[in-house]
C-alpha positions, 0 to 999 in steps of 0.5 A: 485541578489547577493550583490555583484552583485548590488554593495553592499559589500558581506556578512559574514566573511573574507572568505565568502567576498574573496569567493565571490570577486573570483566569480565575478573577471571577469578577472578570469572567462573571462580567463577562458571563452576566453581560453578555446576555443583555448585550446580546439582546440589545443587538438581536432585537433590532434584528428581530424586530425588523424580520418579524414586525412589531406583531412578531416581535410581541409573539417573541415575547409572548413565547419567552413569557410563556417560557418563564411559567416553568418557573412555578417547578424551579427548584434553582438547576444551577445553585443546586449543582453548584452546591453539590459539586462544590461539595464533593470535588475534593472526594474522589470522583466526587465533583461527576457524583455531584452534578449526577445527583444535580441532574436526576434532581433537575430531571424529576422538576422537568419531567413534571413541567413537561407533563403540566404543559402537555395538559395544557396546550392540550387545553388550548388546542381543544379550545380551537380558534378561540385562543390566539394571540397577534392572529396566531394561535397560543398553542404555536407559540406555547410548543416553542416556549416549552421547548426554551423552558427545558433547553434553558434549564438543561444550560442552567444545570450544567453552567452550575456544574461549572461553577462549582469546579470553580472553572469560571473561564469556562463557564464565561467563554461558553455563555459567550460563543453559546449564546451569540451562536444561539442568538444568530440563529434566531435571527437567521431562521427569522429572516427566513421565516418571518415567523416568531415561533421558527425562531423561538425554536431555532434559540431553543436549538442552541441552548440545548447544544450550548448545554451540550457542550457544557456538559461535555467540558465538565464531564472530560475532567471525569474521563467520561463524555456525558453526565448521567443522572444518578438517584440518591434519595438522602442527597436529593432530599437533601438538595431539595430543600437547600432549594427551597428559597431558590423556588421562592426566588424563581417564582418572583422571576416568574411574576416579574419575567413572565406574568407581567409580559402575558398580562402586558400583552393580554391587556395592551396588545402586542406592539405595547409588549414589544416596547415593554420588552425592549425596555426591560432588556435596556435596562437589564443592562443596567441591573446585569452591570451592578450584579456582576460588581457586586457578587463578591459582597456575599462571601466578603460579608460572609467571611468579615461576619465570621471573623468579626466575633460579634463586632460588626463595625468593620463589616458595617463601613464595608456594607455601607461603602458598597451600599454608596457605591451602588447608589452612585454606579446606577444613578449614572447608568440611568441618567446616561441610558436616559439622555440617550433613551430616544437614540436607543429606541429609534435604533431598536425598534423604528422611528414611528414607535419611538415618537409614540412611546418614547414616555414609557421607554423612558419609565422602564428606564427607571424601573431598572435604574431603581431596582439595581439600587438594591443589588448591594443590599440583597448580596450582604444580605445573603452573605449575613445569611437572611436569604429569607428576606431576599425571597420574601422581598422579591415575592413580595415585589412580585405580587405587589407589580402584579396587583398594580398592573391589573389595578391601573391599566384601565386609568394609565393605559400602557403606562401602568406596565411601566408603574408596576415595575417601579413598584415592583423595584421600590419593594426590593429597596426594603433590603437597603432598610433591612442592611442598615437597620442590622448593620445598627442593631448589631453595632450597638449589641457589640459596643462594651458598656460604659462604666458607672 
């Protein structure tokens, strides 16, 4: 363990000691980590776009849709493993132990998604011709987005254990190299193929060697090559429930980053969720931005809280310049991607596409825009310790932009993809109102009262 790490100040000169504070900034490598992806998306799609077509490219989506189901069965791979390690690594072998416990856990969740969409390809293919999408059959693309599920959980477990040893560099250069190495591939095996499942299978591929290598890295620390499950029944009931309101978080991803792009896709046709697709990655982009800034406001308002002993004016200015500041970052990100919307999607998708669907780009936009707004308030809210608002906001939301979806394509068309998720990200706004509406209640319970 570096000395840094435990909490002892570096070693060596002025050099050696800023060195060493670069390499566990974790604002830096998590800017890296969180950006990376979307970044990655914005050039990949082009690519892909190009190879497989707009009826192939909505088949990509389909299967990185289908993928998202699995989280009906997420009990959250990297918080928990993050959790367990980060508890353990002062014991002896302690940090191996965790991420062991972390997989046998993760193991149960995957093996029963395994045996759900076995059942149900079965289900698909027993229908015969009757069920496809973009002329192909849901089937073929259902293997692949298994495939991505259970790759992608495996790389999330093992991103967790990292975390949790506080290796954030580590973490940040595999995520990088990992995920453009995986990227590549898609897009090559796309340029060969033509075909949006070849594809999928191919990213499916470098995630799994992505978690590979995640796990070897973590491992060697041990003096072992690979991570085996352990069974600890009290520990991982233990874990199970501290991942309880991670389930409920996962299944508000799996309405927003699943359900939404099958119904998308189901109700406007292919070519529509391929626009919808590339507007969500531009504006992830957005989103991934603020929450990279932000992440810190957790255990900063956790500590401030804690050190405040019931007086909660100094936490107060701090939330609310955070809070300004997050307003001021993602109106100018939005106004910028905005002014630039036409360019961006002319370069993504073609020429054609973006004269035609140039309006509901520009409402994914904001959808983005709108929900990075509340990336400051879900942070303090975690680090006042309401995780509960959080889901139930995010659940909530989740339901809120499905209903809206299913309610206004008929009278908007394929605008209402876009309305759902404004929806969806005006919900979410509810945990400003609950920051400031605490932040109030506890500035007044802390004044000393006036004397008669």
């Amino acid at each position: 363990m570096r000395p840094e790490q435990a909490g002892l100040p570096p070693k060596g000169g002025r050099w050696q000691r800023a060195t060493a504070r670069f390499r566990n900034n974790a604002s830096i490598w998590g800017l890296l980590e969180y950006g990376i992806g979307p970044l990655l998306a914005v050039v990949s799609t082009p690519l892909l776009f190009r190879q497989l077509g707009s009826v192939g490219f909505g088949q990509y989506a389909m299967v990185m849709a289908l993928a998202g189901f699995g989280n009906a069965a997420n009990i959250g791979a990297a918080v928990t493993a993050t959790k367990l390690v980060s508890e353990k690594r002062h014991e002896e072998d302690g940090a191996y132990r965790g991420a062991a416990i972390s997989a046998a856990l993760i193991a149960i969740a995957l093996a029963f998604v395994t045996v759900v969409a076995v059942i149900g390809i079965g289900i698909t293919l027993a229908m015969g011709d009757s069920l496809t999408f973009g002329g192909i059959k849901v089937s073929t693309l259902a293997v692949p987005a298994l495939a991505m599920y259970l790759c992608q959980q495996l790389d999330q477990l093992f991103t967790g254990c990292l975390k949790g040893r506080e290796d954030f560099q580590t973490t940040a250069i595999c995520e990088t190299l990992g995920k453009t190495a995986t990227l590549a591939a898609a897009c090559a095996t796309a340029a060969l193929t033509h075909s949006a499942a070849w594809a999928s299978t191919a990213q499916a591929l470098g995630l799994l060697l992505t978690a590979m290598l995640k796990m070897n890295l973590f491992a060697r620390t041990s003096g072992r090559q690979i991570v085996w499950p352990k069974s600890d029944r009290k520990e991982m009931s233990s874990a199970f429930r501290f991942g309880g309101w991670s389930w409920f978080n996962s299944l508000s991803a799996l309405a927003y980053g699943s359900v939404d792009r099958v119904l998308v896709g189901a109700f406007l046709g292919p070519t529509i969720l391929a626009i919808y697709t590339v507007g969500a990655q531009v504006g992830q982009i957005i989103h991934t931005v603020t929450v990279a800034l932000f992440q810190k406001a957790m255990p900063m308002v956790s500590r401030m809280t804690t050190a405040a002993k019931g007086d909660m004016r100094a936490a107060a200015q701090t939330i609310r310049k955070l809070l300004v500041t997050n307003l001021m970052l993602s109106a100018v990100m939005t106004a910028v991607v905005m002014v630039f919307s036409h360019l961006i999607l002319r370069l993504m998708l073609s020429a054609d596409l973006a004269e035609a669907h140039l309006p509901l780009f520009q409402l994914l936009v904001v959808a983005s825009g709108l929900l990075s707004l509340n990336v400051a308030s879900h942070f303090s809210l975690l680090g006042l310790g309401n995780s509960k608002a959080v889901a139930l906001l995010n659940g909530g939301a989740g339901l809120v932009s499905l209903l809206a979806l299913w309610l206004l394509v008929g009278p908007l068309g394929e605008s209402a993809a876009a309305w759902a998720r404004i929806l969806y990200s005006a919900v979410t706004l509810g945990g400003v109102w609950l920051v400031l509406r605490y932040l109030h209640g506890s500035i007044v319970a802390s004044r000393p009262a006036t004397a008669g």
